[in-house]
Residue frames relative to the residue before (quaternion, step in Angstrom):
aa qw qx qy qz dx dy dz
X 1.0000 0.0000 0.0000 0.0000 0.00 0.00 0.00
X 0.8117 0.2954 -0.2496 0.4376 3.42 0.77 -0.37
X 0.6052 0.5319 -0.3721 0.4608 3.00 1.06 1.23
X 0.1626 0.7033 -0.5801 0.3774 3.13 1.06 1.86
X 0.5356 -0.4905 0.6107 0.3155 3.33 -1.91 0.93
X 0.8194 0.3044 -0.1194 0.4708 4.04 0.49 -1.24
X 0.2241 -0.7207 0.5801 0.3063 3.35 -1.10 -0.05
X 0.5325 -0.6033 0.4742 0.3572 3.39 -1.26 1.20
X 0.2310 -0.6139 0.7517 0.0691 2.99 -1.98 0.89
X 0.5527 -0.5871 0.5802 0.1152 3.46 -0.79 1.19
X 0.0885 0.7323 -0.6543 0.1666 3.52 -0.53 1.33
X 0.2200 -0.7556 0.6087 0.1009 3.72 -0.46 1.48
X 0.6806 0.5260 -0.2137 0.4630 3.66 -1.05 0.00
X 0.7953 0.3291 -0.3617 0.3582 3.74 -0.28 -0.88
X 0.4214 -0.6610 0.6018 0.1529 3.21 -1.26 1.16
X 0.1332 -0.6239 0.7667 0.0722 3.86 -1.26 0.55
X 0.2078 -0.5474 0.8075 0.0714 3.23 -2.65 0.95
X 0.2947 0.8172 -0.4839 -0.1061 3.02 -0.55 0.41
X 0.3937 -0.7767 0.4697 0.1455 3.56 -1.10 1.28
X 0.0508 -0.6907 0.7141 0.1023 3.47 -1.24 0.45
X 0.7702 0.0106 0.1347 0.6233 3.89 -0.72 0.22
X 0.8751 -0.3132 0.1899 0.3162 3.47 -1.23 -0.76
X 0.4903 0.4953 -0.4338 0.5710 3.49 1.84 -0.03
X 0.0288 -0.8093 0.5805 0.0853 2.69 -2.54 0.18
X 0.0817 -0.9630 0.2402 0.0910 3.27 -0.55 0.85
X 0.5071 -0.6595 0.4577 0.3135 3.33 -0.56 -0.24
X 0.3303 0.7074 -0.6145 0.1133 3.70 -0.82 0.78
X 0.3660 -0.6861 0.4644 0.4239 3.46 -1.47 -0.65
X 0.5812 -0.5007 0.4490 0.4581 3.37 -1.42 -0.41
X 0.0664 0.8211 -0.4825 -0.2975 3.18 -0.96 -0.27
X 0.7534 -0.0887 -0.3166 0.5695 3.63 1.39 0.68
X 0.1403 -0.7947 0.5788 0.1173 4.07 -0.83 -0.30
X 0.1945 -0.6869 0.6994 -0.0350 3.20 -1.07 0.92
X 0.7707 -0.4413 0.1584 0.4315 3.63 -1.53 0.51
X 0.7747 0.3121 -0.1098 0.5388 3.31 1.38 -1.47
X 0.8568 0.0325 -0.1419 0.4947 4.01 0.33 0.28
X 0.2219 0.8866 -0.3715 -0.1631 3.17 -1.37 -0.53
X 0.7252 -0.5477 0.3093 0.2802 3.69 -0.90 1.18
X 0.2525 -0.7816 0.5400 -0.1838 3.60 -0.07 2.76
X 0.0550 0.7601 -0.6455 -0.0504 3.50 -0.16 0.96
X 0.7603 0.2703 -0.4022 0.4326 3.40 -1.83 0.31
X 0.6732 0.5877 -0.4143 0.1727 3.81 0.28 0.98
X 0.7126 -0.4154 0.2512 0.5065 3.13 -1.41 0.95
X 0.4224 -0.5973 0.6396 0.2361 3.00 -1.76 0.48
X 0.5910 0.5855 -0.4181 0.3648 3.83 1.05 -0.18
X 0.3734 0.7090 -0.3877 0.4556 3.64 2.17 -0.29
X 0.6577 0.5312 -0.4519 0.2846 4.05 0.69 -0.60
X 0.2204 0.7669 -0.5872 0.1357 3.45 0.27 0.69
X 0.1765 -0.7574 0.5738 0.2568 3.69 -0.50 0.42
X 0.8273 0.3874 -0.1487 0.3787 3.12 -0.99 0.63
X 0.7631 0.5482 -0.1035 0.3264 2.66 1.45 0.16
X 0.3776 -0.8695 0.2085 0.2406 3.65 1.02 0.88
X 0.2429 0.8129 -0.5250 -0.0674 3.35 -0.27 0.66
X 0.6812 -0.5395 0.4251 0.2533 3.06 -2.01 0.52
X 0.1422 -0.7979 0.5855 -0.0205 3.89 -0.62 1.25
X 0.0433 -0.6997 0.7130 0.0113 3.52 -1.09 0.84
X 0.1369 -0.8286 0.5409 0.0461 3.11 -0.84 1.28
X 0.1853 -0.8826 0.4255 0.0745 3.69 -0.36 0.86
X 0.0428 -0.7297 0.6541 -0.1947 3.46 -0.27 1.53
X 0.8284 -0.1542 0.3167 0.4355 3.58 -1.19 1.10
X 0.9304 -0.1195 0.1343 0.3195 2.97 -0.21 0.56
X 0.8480 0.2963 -0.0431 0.4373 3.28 0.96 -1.62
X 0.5518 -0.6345 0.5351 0.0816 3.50 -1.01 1.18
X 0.2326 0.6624 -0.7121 -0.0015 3.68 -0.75 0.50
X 0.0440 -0.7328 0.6738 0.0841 3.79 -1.30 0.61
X 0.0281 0.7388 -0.6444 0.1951 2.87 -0.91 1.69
X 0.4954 -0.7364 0.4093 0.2119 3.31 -1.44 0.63
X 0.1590 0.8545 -0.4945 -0.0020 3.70 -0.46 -0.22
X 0.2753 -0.7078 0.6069 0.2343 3.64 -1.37 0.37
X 0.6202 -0.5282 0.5155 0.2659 2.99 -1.75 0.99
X 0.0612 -0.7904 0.6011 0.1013 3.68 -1.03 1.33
X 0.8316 -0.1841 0.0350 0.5228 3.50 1.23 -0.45
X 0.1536 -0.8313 0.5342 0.0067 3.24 -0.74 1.04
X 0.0308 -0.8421 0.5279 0.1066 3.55 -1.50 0.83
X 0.6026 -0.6153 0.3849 0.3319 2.85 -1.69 0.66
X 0.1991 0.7870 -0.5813 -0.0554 3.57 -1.37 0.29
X 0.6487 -0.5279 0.4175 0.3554 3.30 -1.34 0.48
X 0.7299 0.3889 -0.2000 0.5253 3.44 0.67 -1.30
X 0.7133 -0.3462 0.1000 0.6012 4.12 0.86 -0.77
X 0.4045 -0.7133 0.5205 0.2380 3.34 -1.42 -0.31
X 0.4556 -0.6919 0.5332 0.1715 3.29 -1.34 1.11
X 0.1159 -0.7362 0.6655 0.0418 3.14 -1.37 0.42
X 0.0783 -0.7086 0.6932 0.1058 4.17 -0.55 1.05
X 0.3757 -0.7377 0.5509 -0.1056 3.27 -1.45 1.30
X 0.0971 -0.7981 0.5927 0.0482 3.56 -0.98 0.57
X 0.2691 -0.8601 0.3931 0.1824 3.40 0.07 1.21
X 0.1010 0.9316 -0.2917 -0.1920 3.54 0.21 0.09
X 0.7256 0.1187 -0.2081 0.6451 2.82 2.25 0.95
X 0.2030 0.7766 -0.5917 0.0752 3.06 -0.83 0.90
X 0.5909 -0.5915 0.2782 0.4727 3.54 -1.53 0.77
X 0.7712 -0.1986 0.3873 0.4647 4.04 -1.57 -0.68
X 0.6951 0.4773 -0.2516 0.4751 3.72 0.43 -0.87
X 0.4461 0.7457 -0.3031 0.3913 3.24 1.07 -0.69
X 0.7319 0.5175 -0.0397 0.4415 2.81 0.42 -1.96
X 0.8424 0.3252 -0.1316 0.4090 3.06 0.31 -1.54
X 0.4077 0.6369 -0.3067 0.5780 3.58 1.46 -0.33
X 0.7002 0.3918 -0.1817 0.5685 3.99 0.61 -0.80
X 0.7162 0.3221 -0.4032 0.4699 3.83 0.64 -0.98
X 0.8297 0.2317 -0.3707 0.3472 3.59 0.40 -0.27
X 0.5437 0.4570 -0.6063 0.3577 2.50 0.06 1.62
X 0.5739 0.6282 -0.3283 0.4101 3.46 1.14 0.12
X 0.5351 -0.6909 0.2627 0.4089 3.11 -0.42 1.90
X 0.2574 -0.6648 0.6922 0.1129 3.24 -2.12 0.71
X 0.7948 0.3445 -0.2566 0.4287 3.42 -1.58 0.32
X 0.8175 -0.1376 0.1275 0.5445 3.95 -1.16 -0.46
X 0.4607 0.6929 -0.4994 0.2412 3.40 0.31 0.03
X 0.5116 -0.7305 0.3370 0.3017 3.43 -0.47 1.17
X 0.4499 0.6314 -0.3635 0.5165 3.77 1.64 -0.05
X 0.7838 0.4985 -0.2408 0.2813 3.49 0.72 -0.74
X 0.2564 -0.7427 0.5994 0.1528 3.83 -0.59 1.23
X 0.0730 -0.7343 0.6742 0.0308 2.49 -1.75 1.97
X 0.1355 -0.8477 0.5055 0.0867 3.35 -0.81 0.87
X 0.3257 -0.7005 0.5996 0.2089 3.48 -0.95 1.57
X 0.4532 -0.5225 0.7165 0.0909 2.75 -2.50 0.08
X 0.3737 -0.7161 0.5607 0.1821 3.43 -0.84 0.88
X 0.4382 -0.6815 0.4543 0.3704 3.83 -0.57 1.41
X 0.6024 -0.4400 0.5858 0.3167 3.59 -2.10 0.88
């Protein structure tokens, strides 16, 4: 886990489908970073490694379908998590995720110096 390129950005609200073969389900998100992110309220039959499934993310309005493998999933009484690897997703995606990712002094943010002329 603590070997992500991005940090996750909490994202309340967005609804996820996600398909595997011929099932589907319903869950939500509960953060997401450029390359994955952290599916709560899912099936445990979703732990397939290797295996790609199809993700509709629901924001207001807007649809993004993107692909990703299960990287780890847990058990709970109450629900279960699931950490993704996206390994495709459309342009909006992207950009729909960077703006939101903190800006300015935020301890998330990479500053990068220059060596003086």
């Amino acid at each position: 886990m603590n070997k992500r390129k991005h940090h996750r950005i909490v994202m309340p609200n967005l609804k996820v489908e996600v398909a595997s073969g011929a099932e589907v389900f319903s869950g939500t998100v509960n953060d997401v970073s450029q390359d994955g992110m952290l599916l709560n309220n899912i099936p445990q039959s979703l732990n397939k490694p290797n295996e790609i499934l199809s993700i509709i993310v629901i924001s207001s309005g807007q649809k993004f379908k993107l692909f990703a493998m299960p990287r780890w999933i847990s058990e709970s009484s109450l629900k279960n998590e699931m950490g993704v690897e996206i390994i495709d997703a459309p342009k909006d995606w992207t950009e729909f995720v960077r703006t939101r990712e903190p800006k300015g002094n935020h301890p998330w943010t990479v500053v990068t110096f220059l060596p003086d002329s």
